[in-house]
C-alpha positions, 0 to 999 in steps of 0.5 A: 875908072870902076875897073881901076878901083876894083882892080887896086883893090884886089891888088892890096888885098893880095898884098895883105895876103901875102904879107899875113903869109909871110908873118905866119911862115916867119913864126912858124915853129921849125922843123928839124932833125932829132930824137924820134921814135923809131919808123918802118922806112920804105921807098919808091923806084920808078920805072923811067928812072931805074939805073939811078933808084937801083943804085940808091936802093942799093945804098940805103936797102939796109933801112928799108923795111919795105919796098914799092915798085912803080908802077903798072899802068894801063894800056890800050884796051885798058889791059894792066901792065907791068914795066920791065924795069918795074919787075926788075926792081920787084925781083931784086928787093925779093931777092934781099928778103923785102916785102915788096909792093906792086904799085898800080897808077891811073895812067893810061896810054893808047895805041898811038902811045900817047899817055895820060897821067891820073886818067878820069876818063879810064878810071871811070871807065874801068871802075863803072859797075861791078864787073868791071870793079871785080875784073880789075881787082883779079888783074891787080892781084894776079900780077902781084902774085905773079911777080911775087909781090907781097902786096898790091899797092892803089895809087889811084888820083883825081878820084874825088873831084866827081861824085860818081867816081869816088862812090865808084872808087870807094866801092872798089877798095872794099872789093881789092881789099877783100880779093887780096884778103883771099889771095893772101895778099897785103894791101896799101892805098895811097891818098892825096893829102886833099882827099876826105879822109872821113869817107867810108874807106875800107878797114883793111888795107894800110892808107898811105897819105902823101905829105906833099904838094903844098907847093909845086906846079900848081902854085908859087915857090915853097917847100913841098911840105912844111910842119903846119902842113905835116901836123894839120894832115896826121891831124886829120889822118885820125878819120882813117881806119885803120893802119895808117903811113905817109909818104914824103917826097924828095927832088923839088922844083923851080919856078920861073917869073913868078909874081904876086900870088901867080898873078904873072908867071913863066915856066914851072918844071920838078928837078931832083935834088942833085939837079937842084944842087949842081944849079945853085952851084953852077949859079954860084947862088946863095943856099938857105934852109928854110927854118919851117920845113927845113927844105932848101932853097935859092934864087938867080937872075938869068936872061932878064928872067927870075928863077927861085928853086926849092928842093930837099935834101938828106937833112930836110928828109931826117927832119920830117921823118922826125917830125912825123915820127914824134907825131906818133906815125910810124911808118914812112915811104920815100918818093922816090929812089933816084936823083938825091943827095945822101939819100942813104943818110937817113936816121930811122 
């Protein structure tokens, strides 16, 4: 009986938590395209995807200021390496006077070819003392200069869950940041909207903070970013040093079977934006914009399943950028090229 009760009561509570949700969400002041400041746009093409972001970068290379290719990663014995689609990416943009970035990602891969995103493990390996610190600093800088990348870009994740590993990582931004003052190279650092922005983070580099990741695999259906969350982020991006940016994602996601705050779910997969709409129209489905992120979305009814799918669009990417903008953030990175709808439609 007692586990009935206790049972009912976190039901309800549940209930009025998601109801209190659902109220805030409804008076939620909306987010659209308009009047902005200008921005300094750049954008991301990934290596796996590179038919398809070469083909985007082509049509909207005239906005960008700047360009990202992603990425180096690491391979067995931890040695820096570089996609050729990534060098291809690089050497294009170079060739239409961009200023490009060389990004370089915490994902590892060992002999059997097995990978690993976001890799603790390696990258606490790799950034445990100073030596080891100072030679993956040399390993980025020279592969940016051999490429003839402008700048080095550290999108390094899941540094700032352990104590160690983020007294490591701060320590090691200082020492790229002062290795790529004397090759003469730039430096961004790309952060996750949850990590302490009041840190002793070095003063150099530009901090890129990723506005996304509100909702997606590890929560229920929404919009990757909504206003609330962009204003109460640039909010706390003023603990930053320094020049500060910030990234929006494109593409979305689509939930299957989820109920009552994940308390039952079934399978939870990203797609891009073209995928999303060639679904709702093989589905036939009814297409919202929700009001207080401007994000697409829409649901369906399948083999006795459930679906609900959330997805940007150009008109969703113009409407936070002017958001962004009017909150006197100047510059703005797309992930990723490949995959939209009018990417190129962008209002700078």
């Amino acid at each position: 009986m007692r586990k009935k009760v206790k049972y009912a009561a976190v039901l309800s509570a549940l209930l009025l938590a998601s109801a209190a949700a659902g109220l805030s969400c409804a008076g939620a002041e909306p987010v659209k395209s308009g009047p902005h400041p200008e921005v300094r746009l750049s954008a991301w093409s990934a290596y796996w995807d590179d038919a398809s972001g070469a083909a985007e970068y082509r049509g909207i290379r005239r906005h960008l200021s700047s360009f990202s290719a992603f990425a180096a990663s690491y391979g067995p014995d931890d040695v820096l390496t570089v996609p050729e689609e990534t060098q291809r990416a690089l050497k294009q943009a170079q060739k239409d006077g961009k200023e490009t970035y060389l990004t370089v990602v915490n994902d590892s891969r060992d002999d059997s070819g097995r990978s690993v995103e976001k890799d603790a493990v390696m990258t606490s390996r790799i950034l445990r003392d100073d030596a080891s610190r100072i030679k993956q600093a040399e390993a980025m800088v020279d592969a940016a200069k051999k490429l003839g990348a402008a700048g080095v870009e550290l999108d390094f994740e899941r540094v700032f869950k352990d104590a160690k590993l983020q007294e490591d990582y701060l320590h090691f931004t200082y020492q790229l940041s002062l290795a790529c003052t004397r090759a003469g190279l730039k430096l961004r650092i790309v952060l996750e909207p949850s990590a302490p922005f009041d840190a002793p983070f070095a003063k150099g580099p530009e901090y890129v903070v990723m506005l996304y990741n509100l909702h997606g695999l590890h929560n229920g259906p929404g919009p990757k970013a909504d206003g609330a969350f962009i204003r109460k982020t640039v909010s706390r991006m003023a603990d930053l040093p320094g020049k500060k940016s910030v990234a929006i994602a494109t593409g979305g996601c689509i939930w299957q079977d989820y109920r009552l705050l994940g308390l039952s779910r079934g399978a939870t997969r990203f797609l891009s934006s073209q995928e999303a709409a060639a679904l709702a129209k093989e589905k036939e489905a009814s297409v919202v914009r929700d009001g207080a992120s401007a994000v697409l979305h829409f649901s369906y009814e399948e083999d006795e399943h459930h679906y609900e799918v959330w997805y940007a669009d150009d008109e969703t990417v113009n409407a936070w950028i002017t958001e962004i903008a009017n909150l006197g953030i100047d510059g703005v990175s797309i992930w990723r090229l490949g995959g939209n709808v009018n990417i190129d439609n962008v209002h700078l």
